[in-house]
N, C-alpha and C positions, 0 to 999 in steps of 0.2 A: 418384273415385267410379265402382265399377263397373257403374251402371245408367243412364248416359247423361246422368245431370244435369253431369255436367261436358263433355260439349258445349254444354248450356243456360245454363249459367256464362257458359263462353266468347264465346257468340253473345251473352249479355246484355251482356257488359262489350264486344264490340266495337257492340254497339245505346248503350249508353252513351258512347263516345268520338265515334261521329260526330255525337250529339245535344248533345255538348257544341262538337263542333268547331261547329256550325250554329249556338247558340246564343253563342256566343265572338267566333265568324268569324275560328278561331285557325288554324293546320296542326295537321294531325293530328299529326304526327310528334314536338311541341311534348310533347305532352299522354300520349303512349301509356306506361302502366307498365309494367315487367320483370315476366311472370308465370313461375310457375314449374309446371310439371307432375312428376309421379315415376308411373312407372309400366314394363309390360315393353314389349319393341318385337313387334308382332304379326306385322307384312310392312313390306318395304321395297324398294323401287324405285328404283332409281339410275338416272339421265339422265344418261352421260357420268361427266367427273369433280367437276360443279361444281353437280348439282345431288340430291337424294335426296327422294322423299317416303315421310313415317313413320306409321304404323298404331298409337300407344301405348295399351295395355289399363290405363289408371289402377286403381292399388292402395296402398289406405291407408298400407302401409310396406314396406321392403325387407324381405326373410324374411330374419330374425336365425340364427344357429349356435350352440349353444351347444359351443365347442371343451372346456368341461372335463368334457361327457361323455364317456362311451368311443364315440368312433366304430364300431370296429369291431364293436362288440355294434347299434347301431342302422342298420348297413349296408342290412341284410336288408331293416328294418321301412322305411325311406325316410321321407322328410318333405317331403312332396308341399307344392310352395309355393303353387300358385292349387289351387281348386276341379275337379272333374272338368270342370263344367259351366261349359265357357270360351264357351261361346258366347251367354250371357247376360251378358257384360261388354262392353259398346259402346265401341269404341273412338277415341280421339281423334286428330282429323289435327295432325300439323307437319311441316314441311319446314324441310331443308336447306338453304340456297343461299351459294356461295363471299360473292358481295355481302353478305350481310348478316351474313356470321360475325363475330365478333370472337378470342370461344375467349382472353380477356384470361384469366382465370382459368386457364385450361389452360396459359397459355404464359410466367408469370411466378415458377411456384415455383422452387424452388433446383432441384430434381431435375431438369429441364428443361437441357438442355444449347444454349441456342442455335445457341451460336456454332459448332455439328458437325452443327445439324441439316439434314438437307436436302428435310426435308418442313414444308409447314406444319401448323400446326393443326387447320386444315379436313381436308387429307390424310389425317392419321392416324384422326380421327375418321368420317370418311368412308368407311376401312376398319374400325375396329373396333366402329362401331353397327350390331350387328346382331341380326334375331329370336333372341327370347329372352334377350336382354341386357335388365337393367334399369340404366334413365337416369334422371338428376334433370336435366332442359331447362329452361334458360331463353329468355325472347323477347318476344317483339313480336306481339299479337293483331291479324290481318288477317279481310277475306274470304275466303272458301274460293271455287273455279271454282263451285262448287253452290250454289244460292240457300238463303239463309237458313243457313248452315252458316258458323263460323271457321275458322280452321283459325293453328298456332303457328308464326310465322317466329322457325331459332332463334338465339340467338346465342351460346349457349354451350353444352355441353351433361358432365354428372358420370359420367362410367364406375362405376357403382353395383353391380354386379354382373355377373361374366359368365353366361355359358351352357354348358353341356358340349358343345360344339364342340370336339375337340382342334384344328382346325384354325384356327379362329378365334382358342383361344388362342395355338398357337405364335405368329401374329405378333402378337399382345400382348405378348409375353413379345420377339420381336425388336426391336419398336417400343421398351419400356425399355432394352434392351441397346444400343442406338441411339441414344437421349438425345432421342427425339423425344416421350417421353408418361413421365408423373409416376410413379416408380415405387410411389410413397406411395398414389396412386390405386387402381394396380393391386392391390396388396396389400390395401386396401380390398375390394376388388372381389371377393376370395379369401379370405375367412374362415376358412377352415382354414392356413393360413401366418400366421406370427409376424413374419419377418424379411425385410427385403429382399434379401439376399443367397439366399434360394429362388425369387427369379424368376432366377438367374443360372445359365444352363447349366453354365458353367466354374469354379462352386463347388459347385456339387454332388458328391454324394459317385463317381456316376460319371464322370469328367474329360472324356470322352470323348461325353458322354452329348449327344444336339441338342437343337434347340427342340421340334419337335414329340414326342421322348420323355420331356423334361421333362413337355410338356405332359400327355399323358397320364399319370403319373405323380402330377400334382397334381390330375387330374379324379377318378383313380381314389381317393384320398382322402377324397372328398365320400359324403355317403350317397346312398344312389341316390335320385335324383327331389328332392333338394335344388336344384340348378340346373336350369334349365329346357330343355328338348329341342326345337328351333325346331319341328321336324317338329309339335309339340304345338299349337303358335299357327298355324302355318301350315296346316295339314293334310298328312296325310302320305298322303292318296286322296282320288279326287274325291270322296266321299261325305263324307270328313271338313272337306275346304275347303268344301262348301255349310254343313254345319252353323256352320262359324265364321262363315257370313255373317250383317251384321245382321238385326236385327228391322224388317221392314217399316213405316214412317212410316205413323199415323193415316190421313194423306190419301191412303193407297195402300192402303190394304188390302180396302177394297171398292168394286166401279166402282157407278155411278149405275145404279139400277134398270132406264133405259128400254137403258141400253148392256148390260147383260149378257141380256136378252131379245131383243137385237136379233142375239146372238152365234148361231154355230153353221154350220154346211159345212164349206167347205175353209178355213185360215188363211192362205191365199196369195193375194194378189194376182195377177189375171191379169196376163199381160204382153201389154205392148198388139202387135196384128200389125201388119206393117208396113203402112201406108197408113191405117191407123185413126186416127180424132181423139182425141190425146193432151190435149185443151183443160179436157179435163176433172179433168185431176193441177193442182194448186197449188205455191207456193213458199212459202217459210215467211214471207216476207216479206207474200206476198198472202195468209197466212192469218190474221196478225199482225193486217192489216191491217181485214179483214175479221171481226174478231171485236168491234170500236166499232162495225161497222154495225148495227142494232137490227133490221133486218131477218133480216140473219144472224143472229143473236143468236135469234130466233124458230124459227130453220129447224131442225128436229130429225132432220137426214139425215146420213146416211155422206158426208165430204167425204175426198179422196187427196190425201194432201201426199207432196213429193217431197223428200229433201233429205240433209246429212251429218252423221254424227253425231259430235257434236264431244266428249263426255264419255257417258259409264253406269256407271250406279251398280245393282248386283245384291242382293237384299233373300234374305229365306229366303221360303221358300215360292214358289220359283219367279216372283217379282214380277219386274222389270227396268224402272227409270227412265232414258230416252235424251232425251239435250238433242241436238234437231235445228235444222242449221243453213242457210245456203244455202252459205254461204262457209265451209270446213275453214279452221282455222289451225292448223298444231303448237306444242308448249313453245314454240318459236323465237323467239314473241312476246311472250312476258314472260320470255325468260331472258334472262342472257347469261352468255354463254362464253368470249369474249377476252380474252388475257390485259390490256389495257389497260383491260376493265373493271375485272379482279380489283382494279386498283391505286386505285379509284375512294376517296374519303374517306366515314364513317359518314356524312356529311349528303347525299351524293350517292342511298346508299343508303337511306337515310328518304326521299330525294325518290322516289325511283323505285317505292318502296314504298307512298308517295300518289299515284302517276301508274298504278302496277298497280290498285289497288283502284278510282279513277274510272275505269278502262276496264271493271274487269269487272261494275261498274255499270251502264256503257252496255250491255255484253257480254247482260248476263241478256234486256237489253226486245229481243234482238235474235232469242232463242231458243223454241222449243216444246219445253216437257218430255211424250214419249212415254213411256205407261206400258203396258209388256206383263203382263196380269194375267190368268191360268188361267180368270178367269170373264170376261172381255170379250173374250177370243181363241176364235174355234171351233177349236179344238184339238181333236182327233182322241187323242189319246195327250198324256203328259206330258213323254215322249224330246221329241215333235215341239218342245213350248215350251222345251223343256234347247237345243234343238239352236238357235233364233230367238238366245235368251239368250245364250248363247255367242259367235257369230260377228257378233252385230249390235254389234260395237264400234267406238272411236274409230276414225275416219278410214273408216270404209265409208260408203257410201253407200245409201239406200234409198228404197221408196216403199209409204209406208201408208195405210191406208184407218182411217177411224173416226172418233169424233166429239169436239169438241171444247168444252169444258166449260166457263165462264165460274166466277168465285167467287163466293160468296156477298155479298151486300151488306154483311154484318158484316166481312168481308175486306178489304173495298174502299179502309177507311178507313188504310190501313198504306200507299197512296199518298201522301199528303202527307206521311211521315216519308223518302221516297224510298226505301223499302225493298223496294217493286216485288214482295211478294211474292202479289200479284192476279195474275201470267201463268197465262194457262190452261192447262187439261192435257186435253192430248189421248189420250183413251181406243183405243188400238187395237184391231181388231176381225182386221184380215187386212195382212202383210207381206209383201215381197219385197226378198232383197239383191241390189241391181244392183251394184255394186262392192264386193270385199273390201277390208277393212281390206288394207294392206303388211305386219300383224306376221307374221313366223315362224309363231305358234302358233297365227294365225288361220287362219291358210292350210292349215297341213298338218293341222288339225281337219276341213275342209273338204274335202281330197283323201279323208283315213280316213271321213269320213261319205259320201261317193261311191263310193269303193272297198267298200262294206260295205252302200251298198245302201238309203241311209236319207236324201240328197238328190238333187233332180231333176236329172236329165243338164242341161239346160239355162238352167236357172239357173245352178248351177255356170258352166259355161261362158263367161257373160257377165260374171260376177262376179270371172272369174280371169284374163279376158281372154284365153282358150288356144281352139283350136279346137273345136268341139263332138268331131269323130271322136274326140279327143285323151283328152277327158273321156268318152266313152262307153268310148273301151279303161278306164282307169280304174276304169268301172261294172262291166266286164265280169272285173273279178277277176285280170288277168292283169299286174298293175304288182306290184312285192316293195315291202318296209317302207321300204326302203333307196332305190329308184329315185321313190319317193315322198316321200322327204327331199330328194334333189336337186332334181326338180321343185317345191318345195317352196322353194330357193334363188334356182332361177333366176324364179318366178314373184311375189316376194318381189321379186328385183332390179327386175323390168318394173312393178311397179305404184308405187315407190318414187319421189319428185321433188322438189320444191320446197317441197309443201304436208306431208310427211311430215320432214322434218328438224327435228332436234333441236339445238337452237345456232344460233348467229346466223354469217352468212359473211360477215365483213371484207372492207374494197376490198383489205388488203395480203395476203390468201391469193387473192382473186383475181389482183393485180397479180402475187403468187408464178407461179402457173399459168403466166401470157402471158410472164416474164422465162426459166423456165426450157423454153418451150415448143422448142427448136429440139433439146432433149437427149430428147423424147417422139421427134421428125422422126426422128433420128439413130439411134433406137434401138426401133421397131416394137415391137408386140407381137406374137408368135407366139404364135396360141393353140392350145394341143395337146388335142386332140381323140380322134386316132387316135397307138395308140403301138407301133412297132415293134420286133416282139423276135426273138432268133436264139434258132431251134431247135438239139435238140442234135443234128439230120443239118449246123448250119451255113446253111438257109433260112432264110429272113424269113417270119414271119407276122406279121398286122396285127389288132389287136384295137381295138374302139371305145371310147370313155371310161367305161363302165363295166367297169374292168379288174379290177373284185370278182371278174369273173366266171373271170380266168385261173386258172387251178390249177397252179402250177409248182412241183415239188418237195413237201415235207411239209407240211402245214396249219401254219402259223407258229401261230395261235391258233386255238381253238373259242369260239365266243359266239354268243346268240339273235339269232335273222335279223329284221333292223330295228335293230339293237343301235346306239350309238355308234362301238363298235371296228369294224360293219360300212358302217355309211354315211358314216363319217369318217375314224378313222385307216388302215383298212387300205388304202384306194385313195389315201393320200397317201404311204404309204409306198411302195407299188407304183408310184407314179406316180417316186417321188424315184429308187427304185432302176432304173427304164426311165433318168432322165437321165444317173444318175451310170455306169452301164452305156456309154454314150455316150462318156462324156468319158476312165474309165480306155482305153475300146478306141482312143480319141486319142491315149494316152500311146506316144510313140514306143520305150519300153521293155517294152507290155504282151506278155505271154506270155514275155519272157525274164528275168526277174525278178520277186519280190514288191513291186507297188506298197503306198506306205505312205498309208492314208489316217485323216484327225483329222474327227473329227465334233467340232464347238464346241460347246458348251452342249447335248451327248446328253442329258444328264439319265440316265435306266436306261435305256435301250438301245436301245430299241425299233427305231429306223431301224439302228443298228450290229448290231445282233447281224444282220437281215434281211444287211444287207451284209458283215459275216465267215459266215454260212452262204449265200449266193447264191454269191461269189465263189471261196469256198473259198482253197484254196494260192495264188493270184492276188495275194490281197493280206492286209495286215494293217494291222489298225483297232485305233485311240486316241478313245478316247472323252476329253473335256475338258469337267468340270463341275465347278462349284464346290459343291455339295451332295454332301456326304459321302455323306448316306443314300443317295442317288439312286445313285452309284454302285458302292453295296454291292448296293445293290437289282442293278442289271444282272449286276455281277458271280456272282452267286448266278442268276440266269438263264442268262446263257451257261455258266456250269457243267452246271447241268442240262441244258443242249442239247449239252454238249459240245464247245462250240466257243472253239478252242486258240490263233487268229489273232486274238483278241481283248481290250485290256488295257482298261483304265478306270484314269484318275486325277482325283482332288479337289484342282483348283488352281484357279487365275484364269484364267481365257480371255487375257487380256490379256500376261500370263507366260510366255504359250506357249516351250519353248526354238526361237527359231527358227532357230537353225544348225542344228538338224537333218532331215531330205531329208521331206519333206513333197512328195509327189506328187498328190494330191486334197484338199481341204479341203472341207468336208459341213456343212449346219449346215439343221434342221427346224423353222421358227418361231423364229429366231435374235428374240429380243426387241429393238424399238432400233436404237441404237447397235450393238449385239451382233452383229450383220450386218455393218456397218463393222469390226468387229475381224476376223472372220472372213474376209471380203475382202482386209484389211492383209496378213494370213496368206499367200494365195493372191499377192497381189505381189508380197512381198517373199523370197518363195521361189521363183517361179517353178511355181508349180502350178496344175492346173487345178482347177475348183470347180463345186457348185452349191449354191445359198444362198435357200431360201426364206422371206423374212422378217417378220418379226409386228411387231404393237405400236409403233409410227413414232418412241411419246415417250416409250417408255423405255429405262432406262439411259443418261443422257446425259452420265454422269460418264465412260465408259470410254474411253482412246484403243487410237489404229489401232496398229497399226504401219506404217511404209512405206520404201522402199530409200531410203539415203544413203551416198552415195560419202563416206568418208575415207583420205586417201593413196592413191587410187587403190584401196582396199581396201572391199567391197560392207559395209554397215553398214546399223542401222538405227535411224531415231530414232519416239519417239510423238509423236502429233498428236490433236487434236481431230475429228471426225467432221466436222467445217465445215469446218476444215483436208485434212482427206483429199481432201472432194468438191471445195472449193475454191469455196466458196460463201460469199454473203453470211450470217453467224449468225440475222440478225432476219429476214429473207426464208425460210431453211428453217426456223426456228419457227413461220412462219404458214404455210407449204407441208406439214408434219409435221402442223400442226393440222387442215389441211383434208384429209391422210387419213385421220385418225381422226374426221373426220364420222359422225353417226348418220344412219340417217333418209333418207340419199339416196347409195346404193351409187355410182350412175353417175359422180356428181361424186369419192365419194373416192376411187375408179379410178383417175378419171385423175390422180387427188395422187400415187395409189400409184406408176402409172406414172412419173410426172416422178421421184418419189425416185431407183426404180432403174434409171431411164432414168441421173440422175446418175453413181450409183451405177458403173456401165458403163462410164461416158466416162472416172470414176477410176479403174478399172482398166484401161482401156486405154493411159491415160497413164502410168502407172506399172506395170503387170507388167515383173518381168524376169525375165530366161532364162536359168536356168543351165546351157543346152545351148549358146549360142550365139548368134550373130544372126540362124541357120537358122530358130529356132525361135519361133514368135507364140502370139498366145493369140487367141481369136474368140468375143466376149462377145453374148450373146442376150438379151432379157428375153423370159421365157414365161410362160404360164400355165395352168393347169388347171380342167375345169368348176369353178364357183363351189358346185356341190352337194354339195363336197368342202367347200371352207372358204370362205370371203370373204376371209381372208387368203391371196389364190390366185394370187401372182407367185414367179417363180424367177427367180434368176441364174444362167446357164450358161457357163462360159469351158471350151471344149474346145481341146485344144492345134491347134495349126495348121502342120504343116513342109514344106508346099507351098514 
């Protein structure tokens, strides 16, 4: 029902289960029936891989096709499937979470190929629910973290329909060809297709034809605006994501008479000078407490509470409700994320699902809901309340001023059902952010609203924890889009710890850390900084880590200043091409010969073609990717640049032919394992390398290569990536896991670190040399600013013939 009664459903039938559980004195878990929701997915929120929360727009039924019209005459006219007017469909919460999946329906038809698959069911769906896909979910009706709210934990969930994403489809369309998702589903899901044999690439009429050109192929099919455009649910500009915002709650839409007369000045809270009596800011806990006294209760004055904001919830009209805490907790504390939960039985997770709900029972009597409302804030402008609304989210910290509100006596009475929905509400008048939120988008909102003139130097400043000079250059205009993304990374990293992490840390990733800690000793990090290059008189110049700024040669691309391509990819390629520069000028054959160098998983080109036009006649480059498209794609760019030192093939990285002379091996976010292939490569030929690697836990099927002597004759056999490093399997799965930590950069650093700290010590033990026993290799791990990537380690082995 798209007018919010099916939240009121929801919340009644979970108002019903615990009134039964209380009257029973049964478990909840006993008692809870399988509900079923259908509707489209509005936004979605992934935490890692194990957990999702869902935004679904309930609608009476899926839009039907009628395929025995003529499409093509109704292409034009389209068949718009929701209303214009999406922002009067209130939308209903569920979550995802690995624990409470089953996905028995998903996983048991004939179509389903087990015993090949190597995702599970959560996996797959995990990837393919997304906005603008319509679902039919089923589940288990909980509390929501927001009072008085449900929210649906699912257990299974019906691929009903997709969305004109061609990307989303291709991997639908792989996920079948895979044997990992129902192909009868999918087909479902695509009303315009009769057969199953139209989700298959390689029966198509073009043989040759990929995923993603099928994909497109079958979207274009559809009449326009028959599937739904996520951009449409999501907003596709800020103007359009406020309009999708809810309708502002009864109890929020106008503050108490004596608080919106009391409003007006500045919005901001002074900040206190140093030596001044702070006695007078509160905790939430003393305001908590303080609102049973009848005295207080009486008091009709502006009180300053200090505290974190553990959840906010954003209405239309510029409203904003903020649950403030003393103590921040992240997911951390009601997820879990290790793999030996995953493995836990249904009744463990019914338990855990009554042990979540009586915490955040306890959870709610422990909080103040802050409500930022245009008429009880003195606001000056509406930017100014856009700008509070914005940045005052989870995990910041604040101190407000305003008054706090008791319930009505007819309220009171929803006490003895323990439903607690009498906590007061505290009316805000005047705020200030003492600490930002750790997210990415909090922060670099905050740098652009300083930079542009429209927050105070010194707020800022305390909130980012950067020096004030630092933040006033900042004010003064003279930072680019780009130098403000990195700062942006690295100030992200420093606010980042314990209380920001998402997932829970195991004793046996810590025990991982301290077992492999002496391969971190052995193998330092160099952090590059400053990077030096040879002019063409043959001097050294030294340039700083913003090496955007070098200009060498022809503009490899054009793009808007602030762009992607300029604050990410281009200074990582720049960066890659200063290492590998290094390592060919190491090769004891460079300038007398063309060295041969293999980028692993190039993909289109980007960093190869950089290095067949840098090097020029010096060397010649093999791109090795297993995506056809991708290397059509490069190919068809180094044409257009002309450049002749450069081949592309579509194989297996793993098949590499390695009898033959392989002098550098190069690999750019090598995914995984994929870095261990790529490394194999470099020892079992004797080449030098750099290897910057992505993604810790995937591709775990692919083996190494590595040298084996037969009959005295150099060979080579494959091995597992645990095999390569030479490690315990169950100890680098919990060491893997704790580099792809959310939540708290510092810790999965140093995971990062130990990997290729490993990583090092296997190549050390195993390169060899097909020059000799003259000849060594000298393996580095390095890295670069983090304002580049997060994923910001390399491997460096430059030859050694000292």
């Amino acid at each position: 029902r798209p007018d919010g009664s099916a939240n009121d459903i929801l919340y009644n039938l979970l108002q019903q289960q615990e009134q039964q559980q209380a009257d029973n004195n049964e478990e909840q878990s006993s008692q809870s029936p399988t509900l079923v929701l259908e509707g489209f997915i509005s936004k979605r929120r992934a935490i890692g891989k194990h957990l999702i929360f869902l935004d679904v727009m309930p609608v009476n039924k899926v839009p039907t096709l009628d395929i025995s019209s003529d499409i093509s005459k109704n292409k034009k006219k389209g068949a718009a499937t929701l209303d214009d007017s999406l922002s009067e469909i209130v939308p209903v919460q569920a979550i995802m979470r690995r624990d409470f999946w089953n996905g028995i329906q998903n996983q048991t038809t004939d179509n389903i190929n087990n015993s090949s698959a190597s995702m599970s069911s959560f996996d797959v769906y995990h990837k393919i629910i997304q906005p603008g896909t319509y679902c039919r979910i089923q589940g288990q009706v909980g509390p929501s973290r927001n009072q008085k709210e449900a929210i649906l934990f699912c257990h299974s969930i019906t691929y009903t329909l997709a969305n004109n994403n061609p990307q989303h489809l291709r991997n639908v369309l792989k996920f079948v060809q895979e044997g990992v998702l129902d192909a009868t589903e999918v087909l479902n899901a695509l009303p315009i297709l009769s057969q199953v044999e139209e989700l298959n690439p390689s029966l198509s009429s073009n043989n040759n034809q990929t995923y993603g050109e099928l994909a497109m192929e079958i979207l274009d099919r559809f009449p326009r605006k028959f599937l739904m455009n996520p951009s449409q649910l999501m907003g596709s500009s800020d103007s359009a994501k406020v309009q999708l915002l809810p309708p502002v709650p009864a109890e929020f839409r106008t503050p108490p008479p004596q608080i919106a007369a009391s409003s007006g000045g500045s919005s901001i809270v002074d900040q206190q000078q140093d030596g001044d009596d702070d006695d007078d800011m509160i905790t939430i806990t003393q305001a908590l407490q303080d609102r049973n006294n009848e005295q207080v209760k009486n008091q009709k004055q502006a009180i300053t509470i200090t505290g974190w904001i553990q959840n906010r919830r954003r209405y239309q009209d510029s409203v904003s409700v903020l649950e403030v805490v003393d103590e921040f907790s992240s997911l951390a504390s009601s997820t879990s994320s290790s793999d030996a939960e995953e493995d836990e039985d249904d009744g463990s997770a019914k338990n855990e699902l009554d042990m979540r709900n009586s915490k955040l029972k306890d959870l709610w009597k422990q909080r103040i809901y802050a409500v930022l409302h245009p008429s009880a804030l003195g606001t000056r402008s509406e930017d100014e309340l856009n700008i509070y609304g914005n940045i005052l989210s989870s995990g910041a910290r604040v101190t407000m001023q305003g008054f706090m509100m008791m319930p009505s006596s007819s309220d009171t009475s929803s006490e003895s059902n323990g439903d607690d929905s009498s906590a007061a509400t505290f009316w805000v008048t005047k705020c200030r952010l003492l600490r930002s939120s750790w997210r990415p988008g909090d922060i670099r909102q905050l740098l652009d609203l300083v930079h542009d003139g429209k927050f105070d130097v010194e707020e800022a400043a305390g909130a980012l924890e950067i020096p004030y000079s630092q933040v006033e250059d900042l004010a003064g205009g003279a930072t680019s889009a780009a130098e403000r993304q990195w700062l942006t990374a690295e100030v992200t990293q420093s606010l980042q710890g314990e209380n920001s992490r998402v997932g829970k840390i195991s004793d046996a990733m810590m025990q991982s850390l301290a077992t492999f800690g002496s391969a971190r000793d052995e193998y330092p990090i160099q952090d590059v900084t400053t990077f030096e290059r040879s002019d063409d008189d043959g001097s050294q110049s030294t340039d700083t880590a913003s090496i955007l700024e070098s200009n060498e040669g022809n503009p490899r691309r054009t793009s808007l200043e602030g762009s992607r391509w300029q604050y990410k990819k281009r200074p990582q390629l720049e960066f890659m091409v200063d290492q590998i520069a290094e390592v060919l000028r190491s090769h004891p054959d460079y300038g007398k010969r063309k060295l041969n160098v293999v980028d692993i998983g190039g993909g289109k080109g980007l960093l190869s073609n950089l290095l067949a036009e840098t090097f020029g006649d010096d060397v010649v480059v093999q791109v090795i990717e297993i995506s056809r498209a991708a290397t059509v794609n490069g190919m068809m760019r180094a044409k257009r640049r002309g450049l002749e030192n450069i081949r592309f093939d579509a194989m297996d990285a793993t098949k590499v032919d390695v009898q033959s002379n392989k002098d550098v091996v190069v690999a750019l976010h090598a995914c995984g394992a994929l870095s261990d292939v790529a490394l194999g490569h470099a020892v079992s030929q004797g080449a030098g390398f750099v290897i910057c690697p992505c993604c810790f836990r995937s591709n775990p099927h692919l083996r190494v290569s590595i040298p084996k002597e037969d009959n005295g004759n150099l060979d080579v056999e494959l091995v597992t990536a645990e095999e390569f490093l030479d490690v315990d399997p169950d100890q680098y799965t919990s060491l893997k896991q704790l580099a792809e930590l959310q939540g708290d950069i510092k810790l999965a650093s140093k995971a990062m670190h130990t990997v290729n700290a490993l990583r090092a010590s296997a190549v050390d033990r195993l390169w060899q040399s097909k020059k000799g026993s003259q000849e060594r290799i000298s393996t580095s791990v390095k890295t670069f600013p983090i304002g580049f990537s997060t994923r910001n380690f390399c491997l460096v082995g430059k030859y050694d013939v000292s």
